[in-house]
C-alpha positions in Angstrom: -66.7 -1.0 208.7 -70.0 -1.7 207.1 -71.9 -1.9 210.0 -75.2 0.0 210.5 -74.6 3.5 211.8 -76.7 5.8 213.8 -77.4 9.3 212.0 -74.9 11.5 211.6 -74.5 15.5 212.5 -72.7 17.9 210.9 -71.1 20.7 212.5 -68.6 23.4 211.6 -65.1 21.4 211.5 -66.8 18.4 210.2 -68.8 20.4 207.2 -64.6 21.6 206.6 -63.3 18.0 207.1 -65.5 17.0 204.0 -64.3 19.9 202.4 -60.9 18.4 202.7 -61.9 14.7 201.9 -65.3 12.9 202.1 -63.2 9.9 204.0 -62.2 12.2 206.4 -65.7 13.3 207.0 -66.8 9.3 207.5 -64.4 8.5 209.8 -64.8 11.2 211.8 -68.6 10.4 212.1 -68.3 7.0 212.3 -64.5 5.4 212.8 -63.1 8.1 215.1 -61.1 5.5 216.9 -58.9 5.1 213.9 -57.8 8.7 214.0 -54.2 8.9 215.4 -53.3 10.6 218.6 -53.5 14.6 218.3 -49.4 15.3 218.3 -48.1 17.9 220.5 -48.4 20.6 217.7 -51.6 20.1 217.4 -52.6 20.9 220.4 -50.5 23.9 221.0 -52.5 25.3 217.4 -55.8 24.4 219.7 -54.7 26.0 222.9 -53.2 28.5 220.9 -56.3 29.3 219.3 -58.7 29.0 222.5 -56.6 31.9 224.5 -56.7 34.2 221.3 -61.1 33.8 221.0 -60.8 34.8 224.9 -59.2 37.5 224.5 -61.1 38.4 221.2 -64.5 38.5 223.9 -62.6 41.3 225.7 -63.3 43.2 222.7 -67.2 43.1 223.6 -67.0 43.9 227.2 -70.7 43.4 227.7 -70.9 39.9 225.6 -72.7 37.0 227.7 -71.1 33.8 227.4 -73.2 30.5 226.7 -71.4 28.4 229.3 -72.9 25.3 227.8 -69.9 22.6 226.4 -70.4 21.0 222.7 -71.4 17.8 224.7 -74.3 20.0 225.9 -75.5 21.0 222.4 -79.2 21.4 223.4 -79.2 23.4 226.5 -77.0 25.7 224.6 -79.4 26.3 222.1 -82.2 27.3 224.9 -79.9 29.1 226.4 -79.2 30.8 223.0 -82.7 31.4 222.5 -83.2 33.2 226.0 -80.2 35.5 225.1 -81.8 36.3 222.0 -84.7 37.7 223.0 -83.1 40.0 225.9 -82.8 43.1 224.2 -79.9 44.6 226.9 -77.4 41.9 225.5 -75.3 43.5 223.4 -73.5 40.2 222.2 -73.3 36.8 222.6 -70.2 34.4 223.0 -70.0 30.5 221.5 -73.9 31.2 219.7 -75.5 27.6 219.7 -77.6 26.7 217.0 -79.1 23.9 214.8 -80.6 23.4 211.4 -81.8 20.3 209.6 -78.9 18.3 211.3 -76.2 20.7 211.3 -74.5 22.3 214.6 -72.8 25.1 214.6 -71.0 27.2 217.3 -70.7 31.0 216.7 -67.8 33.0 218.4 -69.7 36.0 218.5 -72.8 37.2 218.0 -73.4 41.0 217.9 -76.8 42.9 217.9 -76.8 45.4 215.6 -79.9 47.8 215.5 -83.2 47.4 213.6 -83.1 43.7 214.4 -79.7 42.7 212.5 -77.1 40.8 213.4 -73.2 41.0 213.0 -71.5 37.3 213.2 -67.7 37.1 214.3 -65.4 33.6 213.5 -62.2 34.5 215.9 -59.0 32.8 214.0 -55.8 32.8 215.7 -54.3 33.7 211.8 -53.1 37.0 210.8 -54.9 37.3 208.1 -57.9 36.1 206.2 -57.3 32.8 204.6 -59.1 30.8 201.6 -60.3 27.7 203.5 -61.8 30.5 206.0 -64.7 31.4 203.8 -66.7 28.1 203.7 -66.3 28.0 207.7 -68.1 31.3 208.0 -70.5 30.1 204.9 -72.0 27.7 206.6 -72.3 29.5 209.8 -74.1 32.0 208.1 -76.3 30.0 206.6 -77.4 28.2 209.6 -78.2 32.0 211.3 -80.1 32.7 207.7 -82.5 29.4 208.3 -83.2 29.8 211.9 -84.8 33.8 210.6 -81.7 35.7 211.6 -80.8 39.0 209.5 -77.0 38.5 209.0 -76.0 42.6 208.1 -72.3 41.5 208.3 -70.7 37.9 208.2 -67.0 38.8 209.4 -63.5 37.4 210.4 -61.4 38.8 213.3 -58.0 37.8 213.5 -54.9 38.6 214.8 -53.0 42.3 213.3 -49.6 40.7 212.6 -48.4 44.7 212.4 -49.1 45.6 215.6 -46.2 46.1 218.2 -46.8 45.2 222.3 -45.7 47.9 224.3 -45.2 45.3 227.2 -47.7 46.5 229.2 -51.2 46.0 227.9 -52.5 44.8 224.7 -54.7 47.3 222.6 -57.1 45.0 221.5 -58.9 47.5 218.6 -55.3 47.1 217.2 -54.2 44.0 218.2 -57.5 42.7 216.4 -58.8 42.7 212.9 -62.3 42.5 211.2 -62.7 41.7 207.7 -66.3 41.3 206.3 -66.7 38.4 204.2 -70.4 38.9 202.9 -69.5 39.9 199.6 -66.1 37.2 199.6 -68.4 34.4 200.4 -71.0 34.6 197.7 -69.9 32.2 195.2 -69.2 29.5 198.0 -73.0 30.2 199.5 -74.0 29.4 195.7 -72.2 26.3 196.2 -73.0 25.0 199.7 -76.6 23.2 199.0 -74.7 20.9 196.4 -71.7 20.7 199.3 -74.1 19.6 201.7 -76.3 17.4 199.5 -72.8 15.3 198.5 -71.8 15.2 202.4 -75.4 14.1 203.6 -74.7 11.3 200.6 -72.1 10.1 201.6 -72.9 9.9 205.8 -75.5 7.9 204.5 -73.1 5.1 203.1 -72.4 1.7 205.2 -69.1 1.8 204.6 -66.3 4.7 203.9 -65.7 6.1 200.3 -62.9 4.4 198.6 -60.5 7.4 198.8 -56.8 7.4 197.6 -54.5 9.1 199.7 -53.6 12.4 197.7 -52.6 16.0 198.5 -55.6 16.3 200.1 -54.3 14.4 203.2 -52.1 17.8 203.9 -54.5 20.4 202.2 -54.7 23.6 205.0 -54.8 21.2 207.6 -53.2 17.4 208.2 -55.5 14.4 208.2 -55.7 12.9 211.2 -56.6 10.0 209.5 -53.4 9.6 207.4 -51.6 7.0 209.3 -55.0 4.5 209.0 -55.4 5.4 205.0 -51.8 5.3 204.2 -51.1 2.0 206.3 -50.7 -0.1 203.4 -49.1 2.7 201.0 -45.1 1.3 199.9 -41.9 3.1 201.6 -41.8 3.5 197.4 -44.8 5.7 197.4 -45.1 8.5 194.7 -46.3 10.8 197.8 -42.6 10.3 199.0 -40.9 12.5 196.2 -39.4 16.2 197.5 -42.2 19.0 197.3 -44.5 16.5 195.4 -47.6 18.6 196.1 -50.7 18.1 193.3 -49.2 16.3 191.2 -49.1 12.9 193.4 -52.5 13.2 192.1 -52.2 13.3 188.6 -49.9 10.0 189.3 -52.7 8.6 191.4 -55.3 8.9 188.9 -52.9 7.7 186.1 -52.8 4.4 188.6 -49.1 4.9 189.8 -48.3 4.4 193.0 -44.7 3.1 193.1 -42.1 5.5 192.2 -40.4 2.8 190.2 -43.5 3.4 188.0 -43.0 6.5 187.1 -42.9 7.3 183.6 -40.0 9.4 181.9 -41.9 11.7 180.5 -44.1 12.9 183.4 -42.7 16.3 184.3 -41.1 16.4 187.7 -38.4 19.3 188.8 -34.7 17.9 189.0 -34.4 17.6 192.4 -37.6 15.0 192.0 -36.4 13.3 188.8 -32.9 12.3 190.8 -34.9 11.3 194.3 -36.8 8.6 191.6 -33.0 7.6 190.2 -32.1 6.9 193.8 -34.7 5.0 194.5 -34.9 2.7 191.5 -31.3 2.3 192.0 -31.5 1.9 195.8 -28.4 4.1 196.3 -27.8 7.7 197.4 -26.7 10.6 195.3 -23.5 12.9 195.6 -23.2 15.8 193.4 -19.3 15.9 192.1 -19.2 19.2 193.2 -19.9 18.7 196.3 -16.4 17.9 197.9 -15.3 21.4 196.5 -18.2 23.3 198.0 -17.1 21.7 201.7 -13.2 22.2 201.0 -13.9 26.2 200.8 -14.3 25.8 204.3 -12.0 26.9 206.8 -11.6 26.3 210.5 -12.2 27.0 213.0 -15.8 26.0 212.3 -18.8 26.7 214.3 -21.9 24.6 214.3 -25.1 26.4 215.5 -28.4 25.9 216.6 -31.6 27.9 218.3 -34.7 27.1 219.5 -37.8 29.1 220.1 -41.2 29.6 221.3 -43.8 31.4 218.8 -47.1 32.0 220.7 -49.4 33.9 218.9 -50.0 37.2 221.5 -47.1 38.8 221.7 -44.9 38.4 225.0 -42.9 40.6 225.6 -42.1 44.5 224.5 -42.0 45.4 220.6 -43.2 41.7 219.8 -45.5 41.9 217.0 -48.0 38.6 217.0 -46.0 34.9 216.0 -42.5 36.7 217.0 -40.5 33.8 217.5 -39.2 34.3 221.2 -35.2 32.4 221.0 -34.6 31.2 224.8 -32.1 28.2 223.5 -28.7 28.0 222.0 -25.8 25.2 221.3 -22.9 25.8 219.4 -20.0 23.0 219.0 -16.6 24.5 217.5 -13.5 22.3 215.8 -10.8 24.7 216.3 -8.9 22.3 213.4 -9.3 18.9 211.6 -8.1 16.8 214.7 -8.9 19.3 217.8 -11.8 18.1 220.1 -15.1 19.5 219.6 -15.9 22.5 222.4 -19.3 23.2 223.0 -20.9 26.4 224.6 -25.1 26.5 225.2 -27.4 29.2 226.7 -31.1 28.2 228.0 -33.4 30.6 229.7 -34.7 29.0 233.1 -36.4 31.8 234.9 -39.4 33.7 233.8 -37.8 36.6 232.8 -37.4 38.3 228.6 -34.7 35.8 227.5 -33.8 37.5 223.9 -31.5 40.1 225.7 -29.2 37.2 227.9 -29.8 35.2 224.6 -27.8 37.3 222.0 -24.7 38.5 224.8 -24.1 35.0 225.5 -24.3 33.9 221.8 -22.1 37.3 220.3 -19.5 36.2 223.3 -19.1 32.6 222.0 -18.9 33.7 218.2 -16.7 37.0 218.2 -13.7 35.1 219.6 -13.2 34.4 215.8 -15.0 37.3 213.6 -14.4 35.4 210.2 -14.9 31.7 210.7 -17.6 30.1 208.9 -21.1 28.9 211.3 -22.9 25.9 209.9 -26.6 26.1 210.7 -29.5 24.2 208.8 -31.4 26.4 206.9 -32.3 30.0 207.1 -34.0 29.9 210.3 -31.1 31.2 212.7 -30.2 33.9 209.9 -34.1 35.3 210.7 -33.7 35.1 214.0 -30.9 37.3 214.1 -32.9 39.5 212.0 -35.3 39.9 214.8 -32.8 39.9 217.6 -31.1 43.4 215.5 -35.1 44.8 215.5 -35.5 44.8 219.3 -31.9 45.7 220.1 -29.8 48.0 217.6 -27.0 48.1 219.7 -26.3 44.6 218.9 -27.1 44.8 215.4 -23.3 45.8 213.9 -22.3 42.4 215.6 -25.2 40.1 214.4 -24.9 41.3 210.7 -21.2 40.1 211.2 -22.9 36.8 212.3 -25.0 36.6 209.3 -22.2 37.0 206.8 -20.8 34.0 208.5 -23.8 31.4 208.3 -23.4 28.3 205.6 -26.3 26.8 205.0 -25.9 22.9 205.2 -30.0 22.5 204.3 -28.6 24.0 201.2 -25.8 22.0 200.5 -27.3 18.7 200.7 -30.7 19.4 199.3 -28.4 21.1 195.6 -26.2 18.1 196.3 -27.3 15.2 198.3 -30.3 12.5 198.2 -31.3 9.5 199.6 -33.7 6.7 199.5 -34.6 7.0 203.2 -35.1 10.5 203.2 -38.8 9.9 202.0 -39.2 13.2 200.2 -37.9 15.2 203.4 -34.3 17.2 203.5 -35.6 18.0 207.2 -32.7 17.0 209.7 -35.1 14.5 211.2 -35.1 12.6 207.6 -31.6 13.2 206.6 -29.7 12.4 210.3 -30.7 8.8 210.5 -30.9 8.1 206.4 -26.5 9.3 206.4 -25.9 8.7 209.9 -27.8 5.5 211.0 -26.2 5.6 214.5 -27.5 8.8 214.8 -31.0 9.9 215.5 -33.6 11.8 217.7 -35.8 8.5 218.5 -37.0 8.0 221.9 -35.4 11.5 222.7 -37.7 13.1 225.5 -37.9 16.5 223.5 -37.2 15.5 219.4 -38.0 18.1 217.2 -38.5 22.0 217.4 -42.2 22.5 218.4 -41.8 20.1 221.5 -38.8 22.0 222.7 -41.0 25.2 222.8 -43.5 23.3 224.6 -40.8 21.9 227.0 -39.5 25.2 227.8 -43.0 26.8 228.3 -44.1 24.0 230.7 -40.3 24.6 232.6 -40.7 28.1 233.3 -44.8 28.6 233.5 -46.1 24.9 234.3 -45.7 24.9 237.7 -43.7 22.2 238.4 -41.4 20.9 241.1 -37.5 21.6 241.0 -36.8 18.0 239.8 -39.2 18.0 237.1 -38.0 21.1 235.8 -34.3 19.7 236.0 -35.6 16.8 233.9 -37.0 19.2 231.3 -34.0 21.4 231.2 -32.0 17.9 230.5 -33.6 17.4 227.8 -33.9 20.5 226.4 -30.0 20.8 226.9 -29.6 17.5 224.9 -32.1 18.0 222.3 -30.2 21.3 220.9 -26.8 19.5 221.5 -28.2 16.6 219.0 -29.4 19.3 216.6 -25.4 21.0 216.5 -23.9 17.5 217.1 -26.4 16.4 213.6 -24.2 18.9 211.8 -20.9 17.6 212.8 -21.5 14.2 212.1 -23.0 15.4 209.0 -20.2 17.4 207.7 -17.7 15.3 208.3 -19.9 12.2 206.5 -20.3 14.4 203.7 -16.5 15.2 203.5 -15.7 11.0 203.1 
């Protein structure tokens, strides 16, 4: 850093990134090699979010697309211009235009008559969000200085009530359009000092001096984080459970080691003990705890699903984010010294897999009706919710399913912390921090969001029968490790 910089632009995401935090601005402008490597959830949120503004330009079936790229900023902007003034076209998809260094993008851009115009940002979100005003602020704005009459500055996103028949998506129903004009005002107050403060600080040699903060996860996460916090201690104040705004206060207050902490800042309980453990460098076992397990009685069942959430619905009475379960693994221990069975379903054709899914799992489970299943939080317990919505005449069976779950998440997070777990009760944190021997490093698939990827590219990538086999090895072993997590956890939680 501190090297002379060529001008900056703004644009849409980086007028938000500023939002978020100046640094992040700067680095995006001038250090974008210091961003880490988009992780596989954040591109499934971008692809994600690309198929839903395609099919939101079905809604305009006589829109004209500008088929100019972002690396083609001017040409799109002639193009724009041309489109403009050709009174037959009714709207016009990914608007390019420019003002006084700022680039913006428009999803859509309808003619309304007497010369007005109707702008459309397409979020993949079901619902209007906060930190969705000042991205169609500034878009607005931009229209309003290159002599455009903005009638109605909306967002149209995705009706999390409406129900696929299977067959063809309704898109007047599937879609949603708020207008913002009136929501937006006291931001478009705002937005000349915003932009003044950004254009400040592009104009520095060097990046602000920015603590990391809540910020760094604020609506969106940083991808910056990893450069700013490379020199932040494993002791971090940021590393306490559900720290949220008040790493801030600690940050301004000049704390930055938990050991630091004074007694009298207010943190919950579950905070104040994660500081004992760490100043002590030892974990934490709630007396109670050994009571809580011994109420348990085998056999006991250890379970585990995975699933795909894609934001259009896939398959008949899906509603948009339905999670779609394709996976399962569940390990038994008939008794104390029995060897663990296991049992696993995973869907590898292209057909609906929630009906095979359920059988297969009620087949496994009713063999005992009353034996407790462990499972790490509540997501399995939703699931089955979903699973009783689509197919009633499963329903008596799953709600005898769901008055069997025991929430381990529950147990250790009332009862259980440790200095490794680095805020986190997520399995990820927890496996290695009790189990050391055990975790999902260098695992092919290794946490929830790439399995769903896995499985999509399985079925749908096109791939050859011994790529597919390799995915559907891992797959296979990545839910075994999630059930096996359990076990081992249980039983180090019974020592």
């Amino acid at each position: 850093m501190g090297k002379k910089m060529k001008k900056a632009n703004l644009s849409t995401s980086k007028f938000l990134a500023g939002l978020q935090c100046l640094k992040r601005l700067y680095l995006q402008c001038y250090e974008p090699e210091l961003a880490g490597e988009p992780d596989v959830k954040q591109q499934a949120i971008f692809d994600q979010g690309k198929e839903v503004g395609l099919l939101a330009q079905k809604a305009f079936p006589s829109g004209v697309l500008i088929s100019e790229d972002h690396m083609h900023h001017k040409e799109a902007v002639t193009r724009t211009k041309e489109l403009i003034a050709e009174k037959s076209v009714p709207a016009i998809f990914e608007t390019a235009l420019n003002f006084d260094d700022i680039l913006i993008r428009i999803d859509i851009l309808e003619r309304l008559p007497r010369n007005k115009w109707r702008m459309i940002e397409v979020k993949s979100s079901t619902k209007t969000k906060e930190y969705h005003l000042p991205d169609v602020a500034i878009q607005k704005y931009v229209l309003e200085q290159n002599g455009f009459k903005v009638s109605e500055a909306c967002l149209m996103h995705l009706n999390r009530e409406y129900v696929y028949d299977g067959k063809k998506y309704n898109l007047k129903k599937l879609f949603t359009i708020d207008n913002l004009r009136e929501e937006i005002c006291s931001f478009e107050y705002e937005l000349p000092q915003y932009l003044t403060e950004q254009w400040e600080i592009l104009s520095l040699t060097k990046a602000p001096d920015i603590e990391c903060g809540s910020q760094c996860s604020y609506h969106f996460d940083c991808e910056f984080y990893s450069f700013c916090s490379d020199e932040l201690p494993l002791d971090w104040v940021g590393n306490l459970p559900r720290i949220g705004k008040k790493v801030d206060q600690l940050v301004e207050m000049g704390i930055e080691s938990i050991h630091d902490i004074p007694d009298n800042f207010l943190l919950s309980e579950t905070q104040r003990r994660a500081c004992e453990c760490v100043n002590k460098n030892k974990p934490y076992y709630d007396r109670d705890l050994k009571d809580e397990i011994a109420a348990l009685n085998y056999p006991i069942y250890f379970m585990d699903f995975e699933t795909l959430f894609p934001a259009l619905p896939r398959y008949a009475g899906m509603r948009p984010y339905d999670q779609i379960p394709f996976q399962w693994s569940v390990h038994v221990q008939r008794n104390q010294k029995s060897k663990l069975e296991h049992y696993e379903f995973l869907q590898d054709n292209e057909n609906d897999p929630r009906d095979a899914f359920i059988t297969s799992l009620l087949s496994v489970l009713e063999e005992h009706k009353k034996a407790p299943i462990i499972v790490y939080s509540t997501f399995e317990s939703t699931r089955l919710d979903d699973l009783s919505r689509w197919f009633p005449k499963y329903a008596k069976g799953i709600d005898q399913v769901k008055n069997r779950l025991w929430d381990l998440y529950q147990v250790i997070r009332s009862n259980v912390y440790h200095p490794q777990f680095y805020g986190s009760f997520s399995i990820k944190n927890v496996l290695p921090a009790l189990i050391p021997d055990m975790s999902y490093e260098n695992m092919e698939v290794a946490d929830g969001t790439q399995a769903g990827l896995a499985y999509e590219r399985m079925i749908h990538g096109g791939l050859g029968s011994k790529e597919r086999q390799t995915l559907r090895n891992a797959l296979l072993e990545y839910c075994r490790q999630d059930t096996m997590a359990m076990v081992k956890l249980l039983e180090h939680l019974k020592e």
